[in-house]
C-alpha positions as YAML, in Angstrom:
chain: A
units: angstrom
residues:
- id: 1
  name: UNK
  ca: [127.76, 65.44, -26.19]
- id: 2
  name: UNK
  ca: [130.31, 63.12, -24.69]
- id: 3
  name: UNK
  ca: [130.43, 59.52, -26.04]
- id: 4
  name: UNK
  ca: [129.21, 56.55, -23.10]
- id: 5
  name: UNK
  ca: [132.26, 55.51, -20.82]
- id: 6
  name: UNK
  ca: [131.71, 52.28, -22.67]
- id: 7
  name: UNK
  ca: [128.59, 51.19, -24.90]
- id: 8
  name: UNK
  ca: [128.51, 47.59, -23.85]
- id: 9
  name: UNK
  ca: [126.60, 45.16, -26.35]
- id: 10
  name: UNK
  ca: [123.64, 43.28, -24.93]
- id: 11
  name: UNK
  ca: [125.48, 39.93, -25.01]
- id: 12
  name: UNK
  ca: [128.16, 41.81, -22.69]
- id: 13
  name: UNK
  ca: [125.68, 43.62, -20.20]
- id: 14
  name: UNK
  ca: [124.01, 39.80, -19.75]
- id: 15
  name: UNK
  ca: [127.16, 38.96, -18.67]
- id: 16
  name: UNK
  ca: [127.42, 41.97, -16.29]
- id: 17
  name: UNK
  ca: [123.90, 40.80, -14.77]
- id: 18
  name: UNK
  ca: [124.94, 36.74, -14.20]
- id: 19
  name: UNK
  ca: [128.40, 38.04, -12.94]
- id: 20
  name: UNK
  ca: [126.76, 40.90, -9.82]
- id: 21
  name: UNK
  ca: [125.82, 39.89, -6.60]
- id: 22
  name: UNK
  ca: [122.16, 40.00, -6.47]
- id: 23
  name: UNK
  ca: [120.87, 42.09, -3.64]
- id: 24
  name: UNK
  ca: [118.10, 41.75, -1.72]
- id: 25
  name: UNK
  ca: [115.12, 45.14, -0.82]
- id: 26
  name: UNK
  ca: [116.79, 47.49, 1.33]
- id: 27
  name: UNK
  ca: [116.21, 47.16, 4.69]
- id: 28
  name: UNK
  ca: [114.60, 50.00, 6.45]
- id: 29
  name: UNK
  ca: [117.56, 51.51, 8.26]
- id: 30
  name: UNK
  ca: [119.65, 50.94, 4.76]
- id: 31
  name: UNK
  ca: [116.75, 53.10, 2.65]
- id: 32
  name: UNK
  ca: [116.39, 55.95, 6.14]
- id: 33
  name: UNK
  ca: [120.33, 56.00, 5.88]
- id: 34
  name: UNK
  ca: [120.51, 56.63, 2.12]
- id: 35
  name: UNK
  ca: [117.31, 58.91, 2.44]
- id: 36
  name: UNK
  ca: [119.26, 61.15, 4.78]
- id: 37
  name: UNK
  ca: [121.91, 61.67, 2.41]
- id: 38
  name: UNK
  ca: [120.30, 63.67, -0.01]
- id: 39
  name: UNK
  ca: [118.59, 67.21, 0.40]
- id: 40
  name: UNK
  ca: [115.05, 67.71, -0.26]
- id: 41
  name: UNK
  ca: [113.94, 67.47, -3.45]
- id: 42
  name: UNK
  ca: [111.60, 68.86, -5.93]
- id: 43
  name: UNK
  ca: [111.10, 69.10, -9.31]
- id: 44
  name: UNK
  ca: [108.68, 67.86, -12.34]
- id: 45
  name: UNK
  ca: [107.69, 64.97, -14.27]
- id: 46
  name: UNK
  ca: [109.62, 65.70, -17.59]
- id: 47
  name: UNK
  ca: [108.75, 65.56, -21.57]
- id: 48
  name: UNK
  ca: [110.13, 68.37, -23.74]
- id: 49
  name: UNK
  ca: [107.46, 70.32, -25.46]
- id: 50
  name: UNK
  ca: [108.49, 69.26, -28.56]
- id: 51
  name: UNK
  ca: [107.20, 65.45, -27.72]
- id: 52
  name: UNK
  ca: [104.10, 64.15, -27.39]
- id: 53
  name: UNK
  ca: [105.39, 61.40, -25.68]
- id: 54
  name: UNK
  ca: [108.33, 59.13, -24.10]
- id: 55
  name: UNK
  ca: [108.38, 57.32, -27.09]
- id: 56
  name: UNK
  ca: [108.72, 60.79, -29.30]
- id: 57
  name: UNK
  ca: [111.12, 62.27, -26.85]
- id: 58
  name: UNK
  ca: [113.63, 59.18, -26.94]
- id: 59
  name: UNK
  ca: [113.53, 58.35, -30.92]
- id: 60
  name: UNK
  ca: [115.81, 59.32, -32.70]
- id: 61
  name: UNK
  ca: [114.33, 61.28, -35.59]
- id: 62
  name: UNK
  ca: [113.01, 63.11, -32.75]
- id: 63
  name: UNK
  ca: [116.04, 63.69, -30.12]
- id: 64
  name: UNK
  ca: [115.54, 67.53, -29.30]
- id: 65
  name: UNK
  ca: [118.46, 67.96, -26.81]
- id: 66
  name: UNK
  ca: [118.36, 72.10, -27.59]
- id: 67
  name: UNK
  ca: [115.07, 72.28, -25.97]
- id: 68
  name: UNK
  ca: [115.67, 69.79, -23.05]
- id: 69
  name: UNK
  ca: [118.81, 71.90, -22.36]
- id: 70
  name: UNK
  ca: [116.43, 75.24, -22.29]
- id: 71
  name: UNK
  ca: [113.82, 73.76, -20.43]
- id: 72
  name: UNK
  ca: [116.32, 72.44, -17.40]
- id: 73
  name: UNK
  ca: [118.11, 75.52, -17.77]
- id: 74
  name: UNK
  ca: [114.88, 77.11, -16.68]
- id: 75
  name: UNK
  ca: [114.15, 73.81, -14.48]
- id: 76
  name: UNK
  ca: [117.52, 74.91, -12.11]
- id: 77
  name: UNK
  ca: [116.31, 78.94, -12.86]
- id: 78
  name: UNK
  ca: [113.11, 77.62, -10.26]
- id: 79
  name: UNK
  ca: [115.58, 75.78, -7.91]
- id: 80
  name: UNK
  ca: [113.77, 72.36, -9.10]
- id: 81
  name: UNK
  ca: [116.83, 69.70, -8.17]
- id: 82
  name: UNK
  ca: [114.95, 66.11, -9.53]
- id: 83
  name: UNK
  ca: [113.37, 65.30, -12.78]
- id: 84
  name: UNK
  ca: [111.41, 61.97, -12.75]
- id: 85
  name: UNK
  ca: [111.97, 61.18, -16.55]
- id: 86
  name: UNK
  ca: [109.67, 58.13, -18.59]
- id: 87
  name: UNK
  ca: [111.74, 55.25, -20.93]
- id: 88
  name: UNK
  ca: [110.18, 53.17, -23.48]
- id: 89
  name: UNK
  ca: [111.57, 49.79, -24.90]
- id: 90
  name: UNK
  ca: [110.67, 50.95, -28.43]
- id: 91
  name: UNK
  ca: [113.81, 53.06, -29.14]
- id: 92
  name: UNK
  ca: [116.29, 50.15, -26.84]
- id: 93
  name: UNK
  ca: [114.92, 47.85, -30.01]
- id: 94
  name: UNK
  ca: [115.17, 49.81, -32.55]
- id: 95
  name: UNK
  ca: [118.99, 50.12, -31.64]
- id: 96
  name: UNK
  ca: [120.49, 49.32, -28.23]
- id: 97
  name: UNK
  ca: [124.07, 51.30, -28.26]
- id: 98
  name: UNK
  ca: [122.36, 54.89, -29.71]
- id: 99
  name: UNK
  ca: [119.63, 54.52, -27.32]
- id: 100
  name: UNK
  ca: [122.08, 54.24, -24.61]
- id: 101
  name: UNK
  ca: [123.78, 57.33, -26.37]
- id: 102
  name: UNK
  ca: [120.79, 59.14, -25.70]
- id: 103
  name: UNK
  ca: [120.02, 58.71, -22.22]
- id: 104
  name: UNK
  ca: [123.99, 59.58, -21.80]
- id: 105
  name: UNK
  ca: [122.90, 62.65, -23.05]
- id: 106
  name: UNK
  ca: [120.06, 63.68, -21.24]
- id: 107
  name: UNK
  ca: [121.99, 63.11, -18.14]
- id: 108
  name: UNK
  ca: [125.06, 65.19, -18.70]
- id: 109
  name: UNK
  ca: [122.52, 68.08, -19.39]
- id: 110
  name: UNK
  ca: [120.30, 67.59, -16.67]
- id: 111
  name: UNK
  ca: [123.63, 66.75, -14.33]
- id: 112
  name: UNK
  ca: [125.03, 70.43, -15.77]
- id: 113
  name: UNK
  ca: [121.73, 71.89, -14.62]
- id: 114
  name: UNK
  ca: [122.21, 70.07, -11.09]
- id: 115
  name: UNK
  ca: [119.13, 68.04, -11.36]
- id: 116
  name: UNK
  ca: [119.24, 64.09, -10.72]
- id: 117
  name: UNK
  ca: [117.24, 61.67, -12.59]
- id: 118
  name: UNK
  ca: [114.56, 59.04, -11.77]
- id: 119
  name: UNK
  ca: [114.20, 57.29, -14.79]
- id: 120
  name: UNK
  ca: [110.70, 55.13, -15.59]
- id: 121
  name: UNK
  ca: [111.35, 51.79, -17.14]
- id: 122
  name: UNK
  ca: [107.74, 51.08, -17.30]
- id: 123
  name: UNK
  ca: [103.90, 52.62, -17.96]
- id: 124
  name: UNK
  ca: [100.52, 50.99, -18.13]
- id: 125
  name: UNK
  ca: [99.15, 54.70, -18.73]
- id: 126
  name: UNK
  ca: [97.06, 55.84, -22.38]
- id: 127
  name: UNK
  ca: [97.54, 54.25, -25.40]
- id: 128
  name: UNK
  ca: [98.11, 50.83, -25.25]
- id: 129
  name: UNK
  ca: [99.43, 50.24, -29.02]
- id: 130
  name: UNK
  ca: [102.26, 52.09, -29.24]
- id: 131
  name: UNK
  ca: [104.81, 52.26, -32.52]
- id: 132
  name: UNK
  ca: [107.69, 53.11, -33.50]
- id: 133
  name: UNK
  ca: [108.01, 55.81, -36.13]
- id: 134
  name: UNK
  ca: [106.24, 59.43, -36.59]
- id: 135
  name: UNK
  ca: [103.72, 59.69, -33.75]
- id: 136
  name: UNK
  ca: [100.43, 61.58, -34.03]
- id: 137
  name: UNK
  ca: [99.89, 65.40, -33.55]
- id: 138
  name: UNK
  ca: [98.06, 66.52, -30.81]
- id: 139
  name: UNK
  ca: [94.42, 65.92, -30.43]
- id: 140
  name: UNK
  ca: [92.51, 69.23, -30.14]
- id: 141
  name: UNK
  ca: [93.46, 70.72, -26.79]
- id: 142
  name: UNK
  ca: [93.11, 66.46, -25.34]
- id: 143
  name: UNK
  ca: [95.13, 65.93, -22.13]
- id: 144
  name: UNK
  ca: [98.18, 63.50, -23.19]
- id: 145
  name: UNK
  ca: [96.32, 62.67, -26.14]
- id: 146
  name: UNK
  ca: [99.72, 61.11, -27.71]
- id: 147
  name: UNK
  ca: [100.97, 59.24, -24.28]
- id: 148
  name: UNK
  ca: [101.65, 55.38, -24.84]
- id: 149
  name: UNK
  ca: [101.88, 52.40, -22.58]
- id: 150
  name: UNK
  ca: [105.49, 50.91, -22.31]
- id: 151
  name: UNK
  ca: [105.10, 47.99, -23.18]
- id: 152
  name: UNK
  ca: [102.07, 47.61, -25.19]
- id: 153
  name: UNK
  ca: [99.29, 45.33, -25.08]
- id: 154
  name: UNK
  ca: [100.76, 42.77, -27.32]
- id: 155
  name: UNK
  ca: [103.48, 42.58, -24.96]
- id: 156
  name: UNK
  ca: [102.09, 42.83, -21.26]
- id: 157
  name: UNK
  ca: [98.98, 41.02, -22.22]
- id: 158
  name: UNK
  ca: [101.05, 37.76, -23.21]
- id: 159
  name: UNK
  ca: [103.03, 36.55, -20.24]
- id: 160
  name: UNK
  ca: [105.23, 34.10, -23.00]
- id: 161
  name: UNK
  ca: [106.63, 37.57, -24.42]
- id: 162
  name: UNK
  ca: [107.66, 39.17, -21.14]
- id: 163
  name: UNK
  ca: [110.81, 37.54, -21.36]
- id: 164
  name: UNK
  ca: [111.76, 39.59, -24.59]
- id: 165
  name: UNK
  ca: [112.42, 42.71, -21.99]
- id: 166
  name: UNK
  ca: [114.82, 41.59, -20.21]
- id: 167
  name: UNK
  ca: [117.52, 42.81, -22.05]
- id: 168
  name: UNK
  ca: [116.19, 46.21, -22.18]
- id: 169
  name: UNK
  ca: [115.79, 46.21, -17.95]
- id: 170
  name: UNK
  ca: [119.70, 44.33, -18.23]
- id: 171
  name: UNK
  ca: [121.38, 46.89, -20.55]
- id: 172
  name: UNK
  ca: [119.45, 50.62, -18.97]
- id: 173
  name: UNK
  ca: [120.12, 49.42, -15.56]
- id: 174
  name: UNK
  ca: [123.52, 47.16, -15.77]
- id: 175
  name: UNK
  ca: [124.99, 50.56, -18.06]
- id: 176
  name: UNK
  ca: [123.54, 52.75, -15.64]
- id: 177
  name: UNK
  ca: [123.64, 50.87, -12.13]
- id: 178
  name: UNK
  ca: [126.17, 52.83, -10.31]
- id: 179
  name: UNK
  ca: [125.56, 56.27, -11.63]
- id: 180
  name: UNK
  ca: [125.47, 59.29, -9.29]
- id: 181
  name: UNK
  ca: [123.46, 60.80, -11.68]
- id: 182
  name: UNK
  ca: [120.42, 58.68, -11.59]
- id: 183
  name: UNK
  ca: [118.35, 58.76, -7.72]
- id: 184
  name: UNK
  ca: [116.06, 55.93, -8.10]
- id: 185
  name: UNK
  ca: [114.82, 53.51, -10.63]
- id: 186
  name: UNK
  ca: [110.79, 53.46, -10.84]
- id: 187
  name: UNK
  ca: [109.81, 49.68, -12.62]
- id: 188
  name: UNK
  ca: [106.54, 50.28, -13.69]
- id: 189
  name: UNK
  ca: [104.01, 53.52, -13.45]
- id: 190
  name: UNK
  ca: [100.90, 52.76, -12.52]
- id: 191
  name: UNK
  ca: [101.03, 49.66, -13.19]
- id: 192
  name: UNK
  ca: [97.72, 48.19, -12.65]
- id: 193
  name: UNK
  ca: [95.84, 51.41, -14.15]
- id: 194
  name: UNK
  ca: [93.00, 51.00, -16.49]
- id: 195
  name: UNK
  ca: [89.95, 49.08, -17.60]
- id: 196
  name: UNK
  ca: [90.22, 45.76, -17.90]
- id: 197
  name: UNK
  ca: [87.07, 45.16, -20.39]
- id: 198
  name: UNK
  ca: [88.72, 48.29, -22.23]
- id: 199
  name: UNK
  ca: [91.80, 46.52, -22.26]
- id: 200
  name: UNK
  ca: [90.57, 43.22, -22.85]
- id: 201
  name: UNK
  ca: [92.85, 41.08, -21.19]
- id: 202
  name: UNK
  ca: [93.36, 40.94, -17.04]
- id: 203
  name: UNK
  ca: [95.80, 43.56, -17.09]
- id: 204
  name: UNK
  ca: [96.38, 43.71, -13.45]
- id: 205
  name: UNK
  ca: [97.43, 40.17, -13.00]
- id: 206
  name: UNK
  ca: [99.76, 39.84, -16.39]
- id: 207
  name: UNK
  ca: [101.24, 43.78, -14.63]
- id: 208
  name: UNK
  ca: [102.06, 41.79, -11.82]
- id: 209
  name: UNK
  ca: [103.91, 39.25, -13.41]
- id: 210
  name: UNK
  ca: [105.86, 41.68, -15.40]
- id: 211
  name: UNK
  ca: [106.26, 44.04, -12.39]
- id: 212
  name: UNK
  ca: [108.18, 40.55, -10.13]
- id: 213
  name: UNK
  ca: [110.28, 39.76, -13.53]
- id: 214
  name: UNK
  ca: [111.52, 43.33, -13.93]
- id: 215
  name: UNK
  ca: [112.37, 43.50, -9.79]
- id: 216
  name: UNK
  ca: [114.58, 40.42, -10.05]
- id: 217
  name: UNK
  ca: [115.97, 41.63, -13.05]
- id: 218
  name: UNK
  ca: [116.88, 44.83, -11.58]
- id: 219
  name: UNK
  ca: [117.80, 42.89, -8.19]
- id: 220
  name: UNK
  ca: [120.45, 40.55, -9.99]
- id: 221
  name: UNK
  ca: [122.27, 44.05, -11.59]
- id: 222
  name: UNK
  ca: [123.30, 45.27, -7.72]
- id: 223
  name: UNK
  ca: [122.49, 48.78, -8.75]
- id: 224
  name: UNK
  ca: [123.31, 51.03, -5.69]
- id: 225
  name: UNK
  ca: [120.11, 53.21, -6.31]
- id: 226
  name: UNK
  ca: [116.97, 51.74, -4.84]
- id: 227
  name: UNK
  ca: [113.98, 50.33, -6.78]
- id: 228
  name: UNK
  ca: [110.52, 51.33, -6.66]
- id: 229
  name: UNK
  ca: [107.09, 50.67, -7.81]
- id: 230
  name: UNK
  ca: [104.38, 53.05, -7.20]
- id: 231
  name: UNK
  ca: [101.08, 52.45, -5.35]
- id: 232
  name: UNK
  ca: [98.78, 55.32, -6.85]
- id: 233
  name: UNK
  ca: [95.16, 54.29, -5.18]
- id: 234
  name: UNK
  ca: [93.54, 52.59, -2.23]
- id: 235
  name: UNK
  ca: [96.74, 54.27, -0.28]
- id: 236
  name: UNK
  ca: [94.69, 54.61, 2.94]
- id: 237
  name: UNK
  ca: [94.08, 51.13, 3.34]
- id: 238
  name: UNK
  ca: [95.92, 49.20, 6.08]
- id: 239
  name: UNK
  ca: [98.27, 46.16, 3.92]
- id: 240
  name: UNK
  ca: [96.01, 43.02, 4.37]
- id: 241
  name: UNK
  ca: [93.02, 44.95, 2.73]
- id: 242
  name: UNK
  ca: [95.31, 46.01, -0.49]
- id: 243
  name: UNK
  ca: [95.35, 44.89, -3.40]
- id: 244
  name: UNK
  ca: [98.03, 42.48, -4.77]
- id: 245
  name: UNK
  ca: [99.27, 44.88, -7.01]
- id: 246
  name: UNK
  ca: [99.19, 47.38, -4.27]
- id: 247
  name: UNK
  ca: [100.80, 45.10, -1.56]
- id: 248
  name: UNK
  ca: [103.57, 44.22, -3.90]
- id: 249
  name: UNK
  ca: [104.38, 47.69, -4.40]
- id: 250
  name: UNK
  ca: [104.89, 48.79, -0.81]
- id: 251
  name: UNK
  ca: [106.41, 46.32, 1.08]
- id: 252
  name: UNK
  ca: [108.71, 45.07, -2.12]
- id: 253
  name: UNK
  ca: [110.21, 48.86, -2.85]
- id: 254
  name: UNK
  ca: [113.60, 50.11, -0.79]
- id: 255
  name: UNK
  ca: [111.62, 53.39, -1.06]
- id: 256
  name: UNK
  ca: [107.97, 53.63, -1.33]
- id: 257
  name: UNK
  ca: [106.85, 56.15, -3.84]
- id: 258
  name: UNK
  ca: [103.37, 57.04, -4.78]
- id: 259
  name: UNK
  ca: [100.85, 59.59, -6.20]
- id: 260
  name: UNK
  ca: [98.35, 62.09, -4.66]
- id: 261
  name: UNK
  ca: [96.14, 64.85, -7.08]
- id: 262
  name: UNK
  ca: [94.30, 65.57, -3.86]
- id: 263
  name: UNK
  ca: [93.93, 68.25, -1.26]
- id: 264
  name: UNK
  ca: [96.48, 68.90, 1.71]
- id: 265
  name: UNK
  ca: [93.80, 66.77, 4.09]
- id: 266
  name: UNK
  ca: [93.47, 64.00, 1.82]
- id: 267
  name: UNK
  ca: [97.62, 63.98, 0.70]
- id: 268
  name: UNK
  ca: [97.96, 64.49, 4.94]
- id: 269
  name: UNK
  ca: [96.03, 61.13, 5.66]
- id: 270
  name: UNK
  ca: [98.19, 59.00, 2.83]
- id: 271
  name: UNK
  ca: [101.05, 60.23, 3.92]
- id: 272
  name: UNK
  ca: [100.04, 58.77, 7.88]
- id: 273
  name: UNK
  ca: [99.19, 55.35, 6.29]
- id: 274
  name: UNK
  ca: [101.94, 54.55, 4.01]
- id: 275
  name: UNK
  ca: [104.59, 56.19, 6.94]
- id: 276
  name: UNK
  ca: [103.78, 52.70, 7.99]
- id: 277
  name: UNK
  ca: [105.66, 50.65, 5.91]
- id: 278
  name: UNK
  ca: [108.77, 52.65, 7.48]
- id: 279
  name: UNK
  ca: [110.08, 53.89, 4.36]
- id: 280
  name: UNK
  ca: [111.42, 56.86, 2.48]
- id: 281
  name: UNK
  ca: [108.17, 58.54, 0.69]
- id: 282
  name: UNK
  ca: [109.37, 60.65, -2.60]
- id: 283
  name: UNK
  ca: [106.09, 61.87, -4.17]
- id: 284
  name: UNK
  ca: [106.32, 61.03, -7.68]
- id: 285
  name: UNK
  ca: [103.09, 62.63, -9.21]
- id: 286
  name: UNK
  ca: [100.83, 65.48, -7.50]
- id: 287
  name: UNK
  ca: [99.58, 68.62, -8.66]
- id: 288
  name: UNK
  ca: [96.37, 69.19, -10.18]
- id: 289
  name: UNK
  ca: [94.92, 72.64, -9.61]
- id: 290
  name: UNK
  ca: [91.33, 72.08, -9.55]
- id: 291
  name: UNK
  ca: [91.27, 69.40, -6.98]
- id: 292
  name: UNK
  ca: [93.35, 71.15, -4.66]
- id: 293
  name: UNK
  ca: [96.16, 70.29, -4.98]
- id: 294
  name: UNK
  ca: [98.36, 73.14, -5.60]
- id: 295
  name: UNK
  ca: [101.58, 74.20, -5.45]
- id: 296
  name: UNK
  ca: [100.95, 76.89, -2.20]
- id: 297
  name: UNK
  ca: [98.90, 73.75, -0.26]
- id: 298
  name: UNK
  ca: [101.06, 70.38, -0.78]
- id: 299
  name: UNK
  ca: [104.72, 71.51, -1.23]
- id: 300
  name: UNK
  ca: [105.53, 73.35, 1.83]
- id: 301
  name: UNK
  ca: [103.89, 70.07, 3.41]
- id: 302
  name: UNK
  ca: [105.98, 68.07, 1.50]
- id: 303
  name: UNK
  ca: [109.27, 69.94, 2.50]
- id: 304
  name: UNK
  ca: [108.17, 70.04, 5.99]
- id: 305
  name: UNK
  ca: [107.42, 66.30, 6.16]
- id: 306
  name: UNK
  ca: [110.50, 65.38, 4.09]
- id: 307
  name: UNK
  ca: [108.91, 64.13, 0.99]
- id: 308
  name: UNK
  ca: [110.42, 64.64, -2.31]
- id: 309
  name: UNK
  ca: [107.83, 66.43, -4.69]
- id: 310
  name: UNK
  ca: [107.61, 65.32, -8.05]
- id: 311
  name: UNK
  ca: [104.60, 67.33, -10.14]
- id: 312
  name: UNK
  ca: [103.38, 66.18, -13.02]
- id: 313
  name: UNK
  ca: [104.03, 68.42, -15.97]
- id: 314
  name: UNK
  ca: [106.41, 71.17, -16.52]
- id: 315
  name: UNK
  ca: [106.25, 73.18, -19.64]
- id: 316
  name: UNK
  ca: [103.39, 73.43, -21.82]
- id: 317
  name: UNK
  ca: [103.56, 71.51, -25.06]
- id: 318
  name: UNK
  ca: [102.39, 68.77, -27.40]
- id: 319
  name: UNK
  ca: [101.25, 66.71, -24.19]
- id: 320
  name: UNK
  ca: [98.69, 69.49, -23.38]
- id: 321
  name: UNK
  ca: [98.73, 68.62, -19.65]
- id: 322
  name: UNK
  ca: [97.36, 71.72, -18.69]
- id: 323
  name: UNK
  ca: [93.91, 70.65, -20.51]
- id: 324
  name: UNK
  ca: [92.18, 68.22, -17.41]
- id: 325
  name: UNK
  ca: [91.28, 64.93, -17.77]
- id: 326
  name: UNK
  ca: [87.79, 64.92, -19.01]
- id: 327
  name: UNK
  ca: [88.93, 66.77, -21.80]
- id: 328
  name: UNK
  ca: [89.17, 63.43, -23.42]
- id: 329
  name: UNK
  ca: [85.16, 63.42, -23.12]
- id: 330
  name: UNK
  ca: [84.27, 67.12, -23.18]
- id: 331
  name: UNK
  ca: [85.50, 69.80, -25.26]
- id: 332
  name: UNK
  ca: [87.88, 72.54, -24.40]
- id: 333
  name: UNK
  ca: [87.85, 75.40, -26.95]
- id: 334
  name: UNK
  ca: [90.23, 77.82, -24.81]
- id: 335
  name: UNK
  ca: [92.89, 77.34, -22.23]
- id: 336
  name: UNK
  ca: [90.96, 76.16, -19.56]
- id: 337
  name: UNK
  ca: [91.29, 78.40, -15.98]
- id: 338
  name: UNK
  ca: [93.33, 77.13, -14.01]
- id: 339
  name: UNK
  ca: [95.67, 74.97, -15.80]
- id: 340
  name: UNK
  ca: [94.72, 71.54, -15.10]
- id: 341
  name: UNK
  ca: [98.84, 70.73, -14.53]
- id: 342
  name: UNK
  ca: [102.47, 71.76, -16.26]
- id: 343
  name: UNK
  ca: [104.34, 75.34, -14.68]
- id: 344
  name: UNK
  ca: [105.59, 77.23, -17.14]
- id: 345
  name: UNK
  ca: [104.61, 78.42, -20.81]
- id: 346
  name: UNK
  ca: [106.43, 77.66, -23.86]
- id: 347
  name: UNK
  ca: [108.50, 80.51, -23.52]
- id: 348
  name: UNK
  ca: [109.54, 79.79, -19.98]
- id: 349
  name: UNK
  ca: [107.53, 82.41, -18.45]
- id: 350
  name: UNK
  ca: [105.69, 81.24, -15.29]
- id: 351
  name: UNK
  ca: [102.11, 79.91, -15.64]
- id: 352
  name: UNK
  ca: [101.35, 81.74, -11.75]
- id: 353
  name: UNK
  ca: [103.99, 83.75, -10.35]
- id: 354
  name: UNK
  ca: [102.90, 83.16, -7.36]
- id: 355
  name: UNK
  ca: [103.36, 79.62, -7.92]
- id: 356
  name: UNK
  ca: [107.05, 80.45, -9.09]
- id: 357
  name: UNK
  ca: [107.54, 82.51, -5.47]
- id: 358
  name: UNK
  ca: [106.23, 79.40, -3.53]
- id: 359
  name: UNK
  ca: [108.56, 76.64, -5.65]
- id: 360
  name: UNK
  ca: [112.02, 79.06, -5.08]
- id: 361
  name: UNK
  ca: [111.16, 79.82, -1.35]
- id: 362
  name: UNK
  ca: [110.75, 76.21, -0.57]
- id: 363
  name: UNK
  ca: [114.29, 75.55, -2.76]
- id: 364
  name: UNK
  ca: [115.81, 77.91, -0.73]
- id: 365
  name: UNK
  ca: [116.16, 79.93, -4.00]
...
């Protein structure tokens, strides 16, 4: 793969960050303008089958770019043009300038497939102790049984240690901050998911904090992609009856992005609330078959509507994302019917052709 234009220590891309001019959110007419630039997009929340997680999909004893290559090869094959794509500190630690190498690489494959990036900096999402090295094999057909929170607890729960991510927001971004390759930047997935006696510590609140850090971070770089933090619940509710966490996600993004695994009449009557906030909507997660919402229902909404649709799971692998959510409570001894999520098999044979027919008609494929 070809080297990085230039692999710029951390001491260098801290310089880069004091030396832009800091802008501000996008105004509206600034994010509908930029909006209107690009064609509609689809495409799939990405981890190769090989990893279990974002942490085992960006280390490098476990780099597979073979299979990423084959899987976006088969990615473009559906006419998908967007890949939203999860980071994790871990590896940036580990070391900084291979790390970099890395997501270099991913994008000149995915860019040779024509398919942009929306890279996740952030994830409050499964386990919260993640580490580096080998990472477990997969629980017994266990949706994301190997998934990890970015940063940990030790980490998000201590608002003196935030700090220590800076550099990893400064050196991904500042590298990265005028890249054609990259659409959007999503800070922090989901970030105020989960149970806070589970998690012991107010989770929400310490997010939060994290969440404004990493927004002024990313603010001070100038990247010309806009910034985003998802609202994934209560997305109904008119702004003074949200949520901190929620408010701070839609009216501090340039483009509002958020998450629906709900029928077309439910994802129809989020879509009329959060068109209030007069923003771009890109879809980041959808697509859970049992609830409804399916491939045939929400994406020909989508496209009509002008919302980039972003499913969760693409090929099936050591995430077992086709196994539902309960299945971290209740046994699954066969493939469950339907697939709870992901679109293709290992061997890149449709899950439902149908499905397959409905994805390339809407791609104009």
């Amino acid at each position: 793969m070809p080297k990085l234009r230039s692999l710029l220590p951390a001491l260098a891309l801290a310089a880069l960050a004091g030396a832009a001019q800091a802008r501000e959110q996008w105004t509206t007419e600034v994010a509908d303008a930029w909006y209107a630039k690009q064609p509609f997009m689809a495409g799939a929340n990405y981890v190769p089958r090989t990893a279990i997680s974002e942490l085992e999909m960006w280390q490098a004893e476990t780099w597979d770019p073979g299979t990423i290559d084959q899987e976006l090869g088969w990615a473009e094959g559906l006419g998908f043009n967007v890949m939203r794509v999860f980071l994790h500190n871990i590896p940036w630690d580990t070391d900084h300038s291979a790390y970099l190498q890395r997501i270099e690489d991913y994008l000149v494959i995915a860019d040779r497939h024509h398919i942009r990036t929306l890279f996740v900096l952030f994830d409050s999402c499964w386990d919260a102790n993640p580490k580096p090295g080998k990472q477990p094999e997969p629980k017994h057909n266990v949706h994301n049984s190997g998934w990890v929170q970015a940063p940990g607890r030790a980490i998000l729960s201590d608002s003196a240690q935030h700090d220590s991510l800076k550099g990893y927001v400064e050196s991904i971004i500042g590298h990265f901050r005028a890249d054609p390759r990259i659409l959007l930047w999503d800070l922090f997935n989901e970030y105020d998911n989960g149970d806070v006696k589970a998690e012991g510590y107010d989770k929400p609140a310490r997010a939060l904090e994290l969440a404004t850090k990493t927004r002024t971070w990313a603010l001070a770089l100038d990247p010309v992609q806009p910034l985003s933090i998802c609202i994934w619940a209560n997305q109904e509710a008119p702004v003074e009856k949200l949520s901190p966490t929620q408010r701070f996600a839609v009216t501090m993004s340039d483009v509002n992005t958020f998450h629906t695994y709900t029928d077309l009449g439910k994802t129809q009557r989020i879509v009329a609330a959060l068109r209030a906030y007069h923003r771009p909507l890109i879809c980041t997660e959808y697509m859970a078959r049992p609830t409804g919402s399916t491939f045939t229902a929400i994406l020909p909404y989508f496209k009509a509507e002008g919302i980039t649709a972003i499913n969760w799971g693409f090929v099936d692998g050591k995430s077992q994302t086709k196994f539902p959510w309960d299945s971290w409570h209740k046994p699954y001894p066969d493939e469950p019917v339907p697939w709870f999520h992901d679109v293709l098999r290992a061997d890149g044979t449709p899950y439902d052709a149908q499905e397959a027919v409905v994805i390339r008609r809407a791609m104009g494929k």
